[in-house]
C-alpha positions in Angstrom: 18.1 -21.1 26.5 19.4 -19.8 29.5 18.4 -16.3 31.0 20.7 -13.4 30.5 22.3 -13.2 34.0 22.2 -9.6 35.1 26.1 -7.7 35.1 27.4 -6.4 38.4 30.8 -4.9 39.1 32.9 -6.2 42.4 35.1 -3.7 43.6 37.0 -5.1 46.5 37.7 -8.0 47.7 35.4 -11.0 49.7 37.1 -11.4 53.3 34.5 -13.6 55.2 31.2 -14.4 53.7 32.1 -16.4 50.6 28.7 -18.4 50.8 26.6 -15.7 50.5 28.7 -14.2 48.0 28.4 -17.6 45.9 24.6 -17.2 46.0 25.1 -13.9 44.3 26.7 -15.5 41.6 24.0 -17.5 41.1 22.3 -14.8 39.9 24.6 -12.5 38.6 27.3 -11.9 36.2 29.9 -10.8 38.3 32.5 -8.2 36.5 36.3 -7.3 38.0 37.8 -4.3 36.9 41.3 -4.9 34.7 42.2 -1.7 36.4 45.0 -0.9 39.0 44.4 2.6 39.7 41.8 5.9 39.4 43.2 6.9 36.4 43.2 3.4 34.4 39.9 2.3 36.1 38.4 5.9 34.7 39.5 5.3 31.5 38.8 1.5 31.2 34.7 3.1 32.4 35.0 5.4 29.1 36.5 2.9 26.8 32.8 0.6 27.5 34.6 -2.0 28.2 31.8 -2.0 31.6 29.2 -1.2 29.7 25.8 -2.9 30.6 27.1 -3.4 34.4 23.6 -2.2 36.4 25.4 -2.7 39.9 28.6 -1.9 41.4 29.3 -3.5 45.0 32.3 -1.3 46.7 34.4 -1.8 49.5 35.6 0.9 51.8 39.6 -0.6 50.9 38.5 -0.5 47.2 39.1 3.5 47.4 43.1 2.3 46.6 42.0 1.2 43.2 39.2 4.2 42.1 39.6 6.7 44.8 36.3 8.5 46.0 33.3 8.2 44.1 33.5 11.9 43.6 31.9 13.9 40.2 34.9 12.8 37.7 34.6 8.8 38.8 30.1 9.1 39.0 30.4 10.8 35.2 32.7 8.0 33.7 30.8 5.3 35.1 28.7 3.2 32.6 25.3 4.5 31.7 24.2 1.6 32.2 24.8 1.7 36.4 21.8 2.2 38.6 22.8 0.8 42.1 26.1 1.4 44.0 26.3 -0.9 47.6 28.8 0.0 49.9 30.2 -2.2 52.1 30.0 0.4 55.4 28.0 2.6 57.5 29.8 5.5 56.9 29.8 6.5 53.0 31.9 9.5 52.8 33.4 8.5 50.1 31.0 8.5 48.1 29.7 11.8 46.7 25.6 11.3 47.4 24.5 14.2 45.4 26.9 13.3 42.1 25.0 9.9 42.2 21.1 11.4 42.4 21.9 13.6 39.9 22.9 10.5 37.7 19.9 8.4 39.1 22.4 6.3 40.9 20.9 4.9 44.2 23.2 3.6 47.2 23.3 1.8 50.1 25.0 1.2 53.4 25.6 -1.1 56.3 24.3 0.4 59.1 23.4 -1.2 62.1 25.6 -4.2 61.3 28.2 -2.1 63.1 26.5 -0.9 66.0 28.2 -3.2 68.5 31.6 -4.2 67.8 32.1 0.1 67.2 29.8 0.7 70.6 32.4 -1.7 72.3 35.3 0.1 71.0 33.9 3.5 72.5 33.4 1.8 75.8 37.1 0.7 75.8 38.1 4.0 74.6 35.8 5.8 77.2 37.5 3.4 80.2 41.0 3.7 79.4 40.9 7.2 79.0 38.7 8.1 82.3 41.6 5.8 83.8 44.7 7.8 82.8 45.8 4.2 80.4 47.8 5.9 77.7 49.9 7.0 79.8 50.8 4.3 82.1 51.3 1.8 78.8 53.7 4.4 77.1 55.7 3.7 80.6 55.3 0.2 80.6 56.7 -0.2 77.1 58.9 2.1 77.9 60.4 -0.2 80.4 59.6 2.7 83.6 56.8 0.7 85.3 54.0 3.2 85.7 56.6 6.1 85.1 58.2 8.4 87.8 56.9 10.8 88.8 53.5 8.8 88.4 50.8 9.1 86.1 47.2 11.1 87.6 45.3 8.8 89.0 41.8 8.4 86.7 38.6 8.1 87.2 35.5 5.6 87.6 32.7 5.9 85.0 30.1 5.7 88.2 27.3 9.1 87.7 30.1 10.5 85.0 27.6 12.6 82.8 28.7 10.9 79.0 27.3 13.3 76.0 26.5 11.3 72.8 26.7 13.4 69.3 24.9 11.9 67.1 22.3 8.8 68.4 21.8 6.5 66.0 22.3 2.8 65.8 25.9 3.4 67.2 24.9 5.9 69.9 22.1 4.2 71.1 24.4 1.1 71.4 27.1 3.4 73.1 24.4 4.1 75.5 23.3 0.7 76.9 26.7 -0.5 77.2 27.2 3.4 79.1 24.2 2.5 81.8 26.0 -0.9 82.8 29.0 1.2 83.9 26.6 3.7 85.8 27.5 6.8 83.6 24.0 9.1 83.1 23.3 9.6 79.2 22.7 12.6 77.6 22.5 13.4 74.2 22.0 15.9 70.9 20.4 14.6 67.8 19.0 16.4 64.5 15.5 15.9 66.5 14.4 14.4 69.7 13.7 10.7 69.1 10.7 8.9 70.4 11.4 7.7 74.2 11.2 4.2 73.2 14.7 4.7 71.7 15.6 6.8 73.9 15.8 4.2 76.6 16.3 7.0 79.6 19.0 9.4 77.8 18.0 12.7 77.9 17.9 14.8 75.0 19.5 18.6 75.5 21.2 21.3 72.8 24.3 20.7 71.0 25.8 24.1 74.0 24.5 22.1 76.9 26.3 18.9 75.7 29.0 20.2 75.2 29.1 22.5 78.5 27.9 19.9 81.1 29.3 16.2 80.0 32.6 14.6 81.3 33.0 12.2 78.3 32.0 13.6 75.1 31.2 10.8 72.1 31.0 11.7 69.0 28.8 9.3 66.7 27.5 11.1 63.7 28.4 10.2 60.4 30.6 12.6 58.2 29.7 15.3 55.7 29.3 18.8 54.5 27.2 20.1 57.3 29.0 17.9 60.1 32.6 18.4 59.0 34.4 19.7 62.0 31.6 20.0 63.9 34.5 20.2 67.0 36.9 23.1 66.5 38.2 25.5 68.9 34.8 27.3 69.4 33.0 24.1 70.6 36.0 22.9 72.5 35.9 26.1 74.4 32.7 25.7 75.7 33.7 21.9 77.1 34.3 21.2 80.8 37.6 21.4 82.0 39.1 18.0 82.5 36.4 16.4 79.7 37.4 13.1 77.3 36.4 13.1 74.2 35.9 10.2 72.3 35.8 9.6 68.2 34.8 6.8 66.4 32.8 8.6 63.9 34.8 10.4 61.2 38.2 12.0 61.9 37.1 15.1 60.0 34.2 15.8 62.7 37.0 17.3 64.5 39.3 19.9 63.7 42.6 18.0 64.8 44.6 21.4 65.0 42.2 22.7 67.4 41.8 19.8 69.5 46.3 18.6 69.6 46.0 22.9 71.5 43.3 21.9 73.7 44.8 18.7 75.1 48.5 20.4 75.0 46.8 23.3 77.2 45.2 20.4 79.7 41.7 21.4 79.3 40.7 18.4 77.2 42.6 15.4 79.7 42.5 12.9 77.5 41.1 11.9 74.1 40.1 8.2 72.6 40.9 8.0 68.8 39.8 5.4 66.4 39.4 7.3 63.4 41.4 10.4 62.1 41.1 13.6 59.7 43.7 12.4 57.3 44.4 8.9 57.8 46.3 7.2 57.6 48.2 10.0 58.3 48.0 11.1 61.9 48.4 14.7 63.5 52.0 14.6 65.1 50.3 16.3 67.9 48.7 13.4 69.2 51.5 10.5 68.2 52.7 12.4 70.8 50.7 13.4 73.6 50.8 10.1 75.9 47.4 11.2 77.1 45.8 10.2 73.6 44.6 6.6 73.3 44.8 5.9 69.9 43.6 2.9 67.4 44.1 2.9 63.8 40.6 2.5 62.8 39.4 -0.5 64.1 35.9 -0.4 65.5 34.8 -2.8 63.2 37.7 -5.4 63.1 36.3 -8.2 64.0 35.6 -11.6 62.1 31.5 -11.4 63.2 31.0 -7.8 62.6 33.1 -7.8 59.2 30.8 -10.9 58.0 27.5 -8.9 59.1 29.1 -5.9 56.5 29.4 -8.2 54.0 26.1 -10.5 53.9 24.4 -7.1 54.4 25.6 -5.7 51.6 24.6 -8.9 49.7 21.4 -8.4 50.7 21.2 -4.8 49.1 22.7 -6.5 45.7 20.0 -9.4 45.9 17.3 -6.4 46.5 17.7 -4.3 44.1 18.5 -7.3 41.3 14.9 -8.7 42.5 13.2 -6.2 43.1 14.8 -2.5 41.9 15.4 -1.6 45.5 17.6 -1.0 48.1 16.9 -2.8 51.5 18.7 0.5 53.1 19.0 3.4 50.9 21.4 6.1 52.3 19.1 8.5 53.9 20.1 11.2 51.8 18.2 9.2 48.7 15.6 8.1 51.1 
């Protein structure tokens, strides 16, 4: 007689790594919600139609069908649920302390993003220090480089870059940083060991923010980091500094910072992510000296297979063994 296959429940889809996903198959019984939206997927949870389902693998995308994994969603889930992997390094959508309080352990992908969202920062970082928005909303435009012309920019040679936040992301903000000559600085919940360091310098969160040029933010989002940036911290920035986000949109208050770069003491800002996206503060649609992405640091083919055969990994973990191979550090 064959062994009772363990119950999991896939929410989202399977984009790149359908080999890996097949050996999860292998051993599991995988489960698809009937649902098509919070409300029905809530309900179909109480009904017990998922009863018995131990873990539920989630995409960031799959927030269309059950919205956040806030208190309402982490009481109606089965009983019978003790593992949730999410398919990102940032989990914000997940509410961490209504999961403990259910004995509901969850995972991440982190450093399987470090590079391809380092990589966006450096672009953001270069075309901002060069004046680029600007000169492209002119080309487009059909003006050339625009009359009168754009500022000229700047290089990225001894520019002092700040990092928020230096973790797997901005440590690998920081190597990429050093190739283009910039001196690294950083602020952290604690100094880290000088092996990871790798020459940055560690300094408070008032000296970051007074002395850099190009301030990155790389910290993930939550109740203690939500805008971190408003208009006190912005007020104690250089005049003339970048600021970079590939974090969180929420880190920053958006209000605050659309009046500092209306005002020209912030000269230019690199967006990728954005307080209530997809919407986007009209502010900066506007403001030609905003280079903006719509979320994207980790759109690419390599970097969104990593996610995925990560978060395998976690599901093969704790169906093996009852663990998480990386356990949000909240649970940790």
């Amino acid at each position: 007689m064959a062994a009772v296959k363990p119950k999991i429940l896939q929410l989202g889809v399977i984009e790149h790594a359908h080999e890996a996903w097949e050996e999860i198959n292998k051993i599991a019984e995988v489960i698809r919600p009937a649902s098509t939206n919070r409300q029905s997927f809530i309900e179909e949870c109480r009904s017990g139609a998922l009863d018995g389902v131990i873990l539920a693998y989630r995409t960031f995308d799959s927030v269309d069908l059950t919205g956040r994994f806030d208190q309402e969603l982490v009481q109606a889930l089965p009983k019978s649920l003790r593992f949730v992997c999410h398919n990102g390094a940032g989990y914000d959508q997940i509410d961490i302390e209504a999961c403990s309080q259910r004995s509901i352990n969850v995972s991440n992908t982190p450093t399987a993003v470090d590079a391809s969202t380092a990589d966006l920062t450096i672009f953001l970082i270069l075309g901002c220090l060069r004046n680029l928005p600007v000169s492209m909303a002119n080309l487009r435009a059909g003006e050339w480089r625009g009359s009168p012309l754009p500022k000229l920019g700047h290089d990225p040679q001894g520019k002092i870059l700040g990092i928020l936040g230096m973790g797997g992301i901005g440590r690998a903000v920081a190597e990429r940083a050093r190739v283009f000559g910039m001196k690294v600085r950083y602020h952290n919940r604690r100094k880290l060991e000088e092996t990871l360091e790798a020459g940055a310098e560690y300094v408070d969160f008032e000296t970051l923010l007074r002395e850099s040029d190009i301030l990155s933010l790389n910290l993930p989002l939550n109740s203690q980091t939500r805008h971190s940036i408003s208009h006190k911290e912005l007020s104690l920035t250089k005049p003339g500094v970048v600021l970079i986000n590939t974090a969180r949109g929420a880190i920053i208050d958006e209000s605050a910072l659309v009046e500092f770069l209306d005002s020209g003491h912030i000269a230019s800002a690199g967006l990728d992510v954005y307080e209530r996206e997809p919407i986007v503060h009209p502010g900066l649609l506007k403001n030609n000296n905003v280079l903006l992405v719509p979320h994207m640091g980790t759109w690419t083919v390599e970097t969104e297979t990593k996610m995925e055969e990560w978060a395998f990994d976690n599901i093969r973990m704790a169906l093996t063994e009852g663990r998480l191979k990386t356990i949000v550090p909240e649970q940790r």
